[in-house]
C-alpha positions in Angstrom: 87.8 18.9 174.3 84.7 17.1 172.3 82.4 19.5 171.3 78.7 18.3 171.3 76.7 21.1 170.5 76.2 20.9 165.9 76.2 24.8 166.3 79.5 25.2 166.9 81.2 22.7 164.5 83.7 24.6 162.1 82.2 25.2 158.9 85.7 24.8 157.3 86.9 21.3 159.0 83.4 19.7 156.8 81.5 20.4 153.8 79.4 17.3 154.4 75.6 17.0 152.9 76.8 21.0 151.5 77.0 21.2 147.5 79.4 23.6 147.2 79.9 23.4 143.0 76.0 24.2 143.1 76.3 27.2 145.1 79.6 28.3 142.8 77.3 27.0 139.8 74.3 29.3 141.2 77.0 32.7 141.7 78.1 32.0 138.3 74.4 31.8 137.0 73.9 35.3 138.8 77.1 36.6 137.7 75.9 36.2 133.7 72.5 37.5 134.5 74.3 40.5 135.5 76.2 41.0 133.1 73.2 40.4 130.2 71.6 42.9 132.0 74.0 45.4 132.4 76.7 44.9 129.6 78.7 47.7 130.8 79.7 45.8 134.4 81.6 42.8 132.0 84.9 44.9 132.5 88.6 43.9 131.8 88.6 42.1 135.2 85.5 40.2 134.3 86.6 39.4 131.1 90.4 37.6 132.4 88.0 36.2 135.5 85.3 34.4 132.9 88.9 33.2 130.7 89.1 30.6 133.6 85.8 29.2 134.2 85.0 26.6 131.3 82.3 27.4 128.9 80.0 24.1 130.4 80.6 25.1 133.8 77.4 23.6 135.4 78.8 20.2 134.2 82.9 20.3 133.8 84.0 22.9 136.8 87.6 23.0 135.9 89.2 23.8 132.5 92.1 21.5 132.1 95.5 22.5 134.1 93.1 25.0 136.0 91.4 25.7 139.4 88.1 24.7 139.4 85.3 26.9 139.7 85.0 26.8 143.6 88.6 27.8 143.9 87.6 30.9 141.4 84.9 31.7 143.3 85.6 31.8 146.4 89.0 33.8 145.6 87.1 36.6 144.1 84.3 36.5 146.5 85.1 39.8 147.4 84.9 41.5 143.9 82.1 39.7 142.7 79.8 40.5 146.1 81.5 44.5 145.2 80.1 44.0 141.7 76.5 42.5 143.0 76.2 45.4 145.5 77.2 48.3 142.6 74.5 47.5 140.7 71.8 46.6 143.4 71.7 42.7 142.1 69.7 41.3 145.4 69.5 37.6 143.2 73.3 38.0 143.3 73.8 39.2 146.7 71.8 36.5 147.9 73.7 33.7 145.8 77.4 34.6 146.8 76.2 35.1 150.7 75.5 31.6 150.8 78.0 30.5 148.8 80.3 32.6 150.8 78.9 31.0 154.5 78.1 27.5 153.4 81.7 27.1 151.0 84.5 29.6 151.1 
């Protein structure tokens, strides 16, 4: 069966003309803002989660032998939308909703 209508196409079968590393690059911005803002929310979680996303991560998205930042992202989508919506962090909410439609 040929679908013609663009509406319906699967969001997972193609990511084309979608930069997904920018929206992961974006969360991860948001996530940091967060956590300058409210150093309290940079927990034990947080702390193992950030040991896997390199240090340059808007220019080299995977540490070597590692997922890349996508993969992290988008496996933890969950805990880091939970964080945004604890501390009322609309910029983050906003960031990993997209992220969340348009990549994961």
């Amino acid at each position: 069966m040929e679908i013609n209508n663009e509406m319906q196409r699967d969001r997972y079968v193609s990511f084309q003309n979608i930069d997904c590393y920018e929206n992961a690059v974006v969360v991860l911005d948001a996530l940091y803002e967060l956590f300058a803002l409210y150093p309290e929310s940079k927990d034990a979680f947080w702390l193992r989660f950030e040991s896997f996303i390199p240090t340059e991560y808007k220019t080299v998205f995977a540490k070597k032998d590692s997922k890349d930042i996508l993969y992290h992202i988008c496996s933890n989508i969950f805990y880091i939308a939970a964080l945004f919506e604890t501390y009322h962090f609309e910029k983050g909410l906003a960031c990993i909703e997209k992220a969340e439609l348009e990549c994961c």
